[in-house]
One Martini backbone bead per residue (centre of mass of N, CA, C, O) as a GRO file, in nm:
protein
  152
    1UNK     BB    1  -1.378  -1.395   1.614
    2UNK     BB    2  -1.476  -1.162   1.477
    3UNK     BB    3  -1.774  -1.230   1.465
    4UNK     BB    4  -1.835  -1.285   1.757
    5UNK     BB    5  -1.789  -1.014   1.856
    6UNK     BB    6  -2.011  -0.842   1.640
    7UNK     BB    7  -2.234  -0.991   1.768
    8UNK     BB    8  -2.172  -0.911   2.092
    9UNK     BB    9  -2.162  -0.569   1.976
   10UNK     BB   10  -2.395  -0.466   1.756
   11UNK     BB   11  -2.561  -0.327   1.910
   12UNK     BB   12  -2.367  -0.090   1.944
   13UNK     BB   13  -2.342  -0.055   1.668
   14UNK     BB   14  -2.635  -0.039   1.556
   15UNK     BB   15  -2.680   0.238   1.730
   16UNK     BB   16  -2.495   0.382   1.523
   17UNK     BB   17  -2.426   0.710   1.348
   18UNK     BB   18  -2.168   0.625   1.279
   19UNK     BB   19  -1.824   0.631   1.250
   20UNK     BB   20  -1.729   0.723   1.490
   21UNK     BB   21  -1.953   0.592   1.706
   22UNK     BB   22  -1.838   0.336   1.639
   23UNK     BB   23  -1.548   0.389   1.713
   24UNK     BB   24  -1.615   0.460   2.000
   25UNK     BB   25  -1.688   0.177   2.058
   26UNK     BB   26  -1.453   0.000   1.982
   27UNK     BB   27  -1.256   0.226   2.143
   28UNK     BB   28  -1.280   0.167   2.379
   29UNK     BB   29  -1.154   0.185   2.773
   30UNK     BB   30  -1.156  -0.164   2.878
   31UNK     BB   31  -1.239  -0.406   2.962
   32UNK     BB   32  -1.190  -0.740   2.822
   33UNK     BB   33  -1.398  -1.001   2.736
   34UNK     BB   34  -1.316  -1.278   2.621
   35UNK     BB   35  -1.490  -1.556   2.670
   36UNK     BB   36  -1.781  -1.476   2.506
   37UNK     BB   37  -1.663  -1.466   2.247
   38UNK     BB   38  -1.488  -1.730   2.224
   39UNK     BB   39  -1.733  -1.905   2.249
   40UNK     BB   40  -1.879  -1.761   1.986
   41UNK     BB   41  -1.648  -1.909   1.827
   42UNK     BB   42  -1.656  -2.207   1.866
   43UNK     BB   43  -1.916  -2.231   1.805
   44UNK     BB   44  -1.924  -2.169   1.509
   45UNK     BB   45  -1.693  -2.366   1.417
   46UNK     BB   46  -1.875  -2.582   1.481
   47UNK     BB   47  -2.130  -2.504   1.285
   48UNK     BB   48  -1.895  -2.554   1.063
   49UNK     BB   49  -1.884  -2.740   0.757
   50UNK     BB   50  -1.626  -2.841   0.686
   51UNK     BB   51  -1.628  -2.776   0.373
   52UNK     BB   52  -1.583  -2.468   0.476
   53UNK     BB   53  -1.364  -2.483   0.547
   54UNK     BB   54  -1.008  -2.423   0.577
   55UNK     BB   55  -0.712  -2.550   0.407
   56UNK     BB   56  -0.465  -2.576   0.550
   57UNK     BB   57  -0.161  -2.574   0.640
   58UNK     BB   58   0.045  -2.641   0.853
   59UNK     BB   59   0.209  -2.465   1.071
   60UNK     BB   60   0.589  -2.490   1.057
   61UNK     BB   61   0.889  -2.409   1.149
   62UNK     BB   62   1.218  -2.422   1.074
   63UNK     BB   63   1.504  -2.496   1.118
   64UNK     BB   64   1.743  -2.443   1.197
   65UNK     BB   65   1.961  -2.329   0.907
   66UNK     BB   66   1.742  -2.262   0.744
   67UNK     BB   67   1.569  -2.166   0.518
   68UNK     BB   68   1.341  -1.968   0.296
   69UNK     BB   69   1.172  -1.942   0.040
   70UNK     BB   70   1.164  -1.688  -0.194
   71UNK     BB   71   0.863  -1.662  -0.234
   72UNK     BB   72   0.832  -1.573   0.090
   73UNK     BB   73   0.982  -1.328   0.006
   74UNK     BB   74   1.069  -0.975  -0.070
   75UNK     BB   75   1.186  -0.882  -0.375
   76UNK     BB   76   1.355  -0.649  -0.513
   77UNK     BB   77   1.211  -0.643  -0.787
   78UNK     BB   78   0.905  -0.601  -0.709
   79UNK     BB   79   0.998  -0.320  -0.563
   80UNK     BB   80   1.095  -0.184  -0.803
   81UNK     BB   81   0.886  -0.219  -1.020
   82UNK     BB   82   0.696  -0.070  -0.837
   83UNK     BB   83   0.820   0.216  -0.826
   84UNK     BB   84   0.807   0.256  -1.097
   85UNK     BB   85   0.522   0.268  -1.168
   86UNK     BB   86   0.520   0.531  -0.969
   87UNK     BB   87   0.725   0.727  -1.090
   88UNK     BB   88   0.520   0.708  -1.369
   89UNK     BB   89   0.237   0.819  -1.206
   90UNK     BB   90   0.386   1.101  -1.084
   91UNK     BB   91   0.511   1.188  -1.388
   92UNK     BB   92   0.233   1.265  -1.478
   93UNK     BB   93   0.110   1.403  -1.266
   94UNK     BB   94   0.326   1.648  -1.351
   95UNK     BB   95   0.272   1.711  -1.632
   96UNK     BB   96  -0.075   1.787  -1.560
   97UNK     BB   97   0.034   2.026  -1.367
   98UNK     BB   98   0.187   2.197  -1.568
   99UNK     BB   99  -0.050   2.251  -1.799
  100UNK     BB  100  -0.217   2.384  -1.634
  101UNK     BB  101  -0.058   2.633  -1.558
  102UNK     BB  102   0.006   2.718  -1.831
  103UNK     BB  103  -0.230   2.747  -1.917
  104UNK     BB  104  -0.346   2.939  -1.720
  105UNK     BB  105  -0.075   3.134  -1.734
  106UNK     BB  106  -0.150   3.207  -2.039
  107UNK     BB  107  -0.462   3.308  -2.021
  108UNK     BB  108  -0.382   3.532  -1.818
  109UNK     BB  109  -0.120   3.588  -1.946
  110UNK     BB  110  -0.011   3.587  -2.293
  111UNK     BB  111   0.269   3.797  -2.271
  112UNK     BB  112   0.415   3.696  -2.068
  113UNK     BB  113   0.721   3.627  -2.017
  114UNK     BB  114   0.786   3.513  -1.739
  115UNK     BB  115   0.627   3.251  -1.765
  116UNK     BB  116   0.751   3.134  -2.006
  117UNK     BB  117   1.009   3.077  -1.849
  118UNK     BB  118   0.873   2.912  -1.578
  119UNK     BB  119   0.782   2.679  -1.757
  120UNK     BB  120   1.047   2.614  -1.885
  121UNK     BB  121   1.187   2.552  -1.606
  122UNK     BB  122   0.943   2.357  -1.519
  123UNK     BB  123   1.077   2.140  -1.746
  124UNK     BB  124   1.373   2.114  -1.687
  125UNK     BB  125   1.331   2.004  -1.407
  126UNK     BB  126   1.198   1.767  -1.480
  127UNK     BB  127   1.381   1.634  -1.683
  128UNK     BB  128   1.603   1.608  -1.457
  129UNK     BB  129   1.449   1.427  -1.309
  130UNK     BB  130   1.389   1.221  -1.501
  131UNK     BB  131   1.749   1.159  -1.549
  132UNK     BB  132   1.754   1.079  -1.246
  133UNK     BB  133   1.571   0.826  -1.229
  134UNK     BB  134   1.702   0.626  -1.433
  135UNK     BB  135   1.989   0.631  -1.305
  136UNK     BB  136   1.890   0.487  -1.081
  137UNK     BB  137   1.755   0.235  -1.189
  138UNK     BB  138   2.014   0.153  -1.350
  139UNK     BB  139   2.151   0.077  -1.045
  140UNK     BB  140   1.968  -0.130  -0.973
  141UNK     BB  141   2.015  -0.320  -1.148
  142UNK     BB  142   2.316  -0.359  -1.129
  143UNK     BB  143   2.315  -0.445  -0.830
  144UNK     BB  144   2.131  -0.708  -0.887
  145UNK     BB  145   2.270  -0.856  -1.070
  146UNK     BB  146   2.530  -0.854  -0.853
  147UNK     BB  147   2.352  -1.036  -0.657
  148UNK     BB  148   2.350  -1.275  -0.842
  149UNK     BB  149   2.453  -1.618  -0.889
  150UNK     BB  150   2.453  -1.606  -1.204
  151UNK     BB  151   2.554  -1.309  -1.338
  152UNK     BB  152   2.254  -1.229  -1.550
   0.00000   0.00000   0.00000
């Protein structure tokens, strides 16, 4: 369907000098006629050799009373993990921008107490953020843990 649409409306895509200008193609207020795409989309499809189409199974959703396998649906366990991830991200960047500050203010007043206090305080404040999320860490595991119908 997006091929044909893009088809039909290239000419004025291709017309555009910019990203803007194609988006206000793309997004102006108009009716939308939907025919001659729906049409020039199933033109391709019919166009298109069996063996290049996607081979999916047919979708049909479950009865009622069944659930979905869990494979299927986002586990507490890999949004854990990702966050994990995100935080040790977060506070390299949070270390690599104390360095350069201090660094800086260094650099710049050698010998200032004031400079040396503020870097050592936002030292101590990142430690404790650090050991604000552990502590948090250990608590989603233990939480996940008693949620798994093993206790393991």
């Amino acid at each position: 369907v997006l091929v044909a649409y893009v088809k039909l409306h290239g000419p004025a895509l291709l017309a555009a000098g910019s990203a803007q200008q194609a988006c206000a193609t793309l997004l102006v207020d108009s009716v939308l006629r939907v025919e001659p795409w729906m049409k020039a989309a199933y033109a391709l499809l019919d166009a298109t050799p069996d063996d290049l189409l996607p081979r999916w199974a047919p979708f049909s959703p479950l009865p009622q009373g069944h659930s979905y396998p869990r494979h299927m649906v986002p586990q507490a366990t890999s949004v854990v993990l990702d966050g994990r991830a995100e935080v040790e991200r977060i506070k390299a960047e949070e270390a690599e921008i104390l360095q350069r500050r201090y660094l800086a203010a260094r650099a710049a007043e050698a010998g200032d107490e004031a400079v040396r206090s503020a870097a050592a305080a936002e030292a101590r404040r990142l430690e404790r953020e650090e050991e604000e999320e552990r502590a948090c860490e250990a608590l989603e595991v233990a939480r996940w843990r008693l949620r798994r119908p093993d206790g393991s």
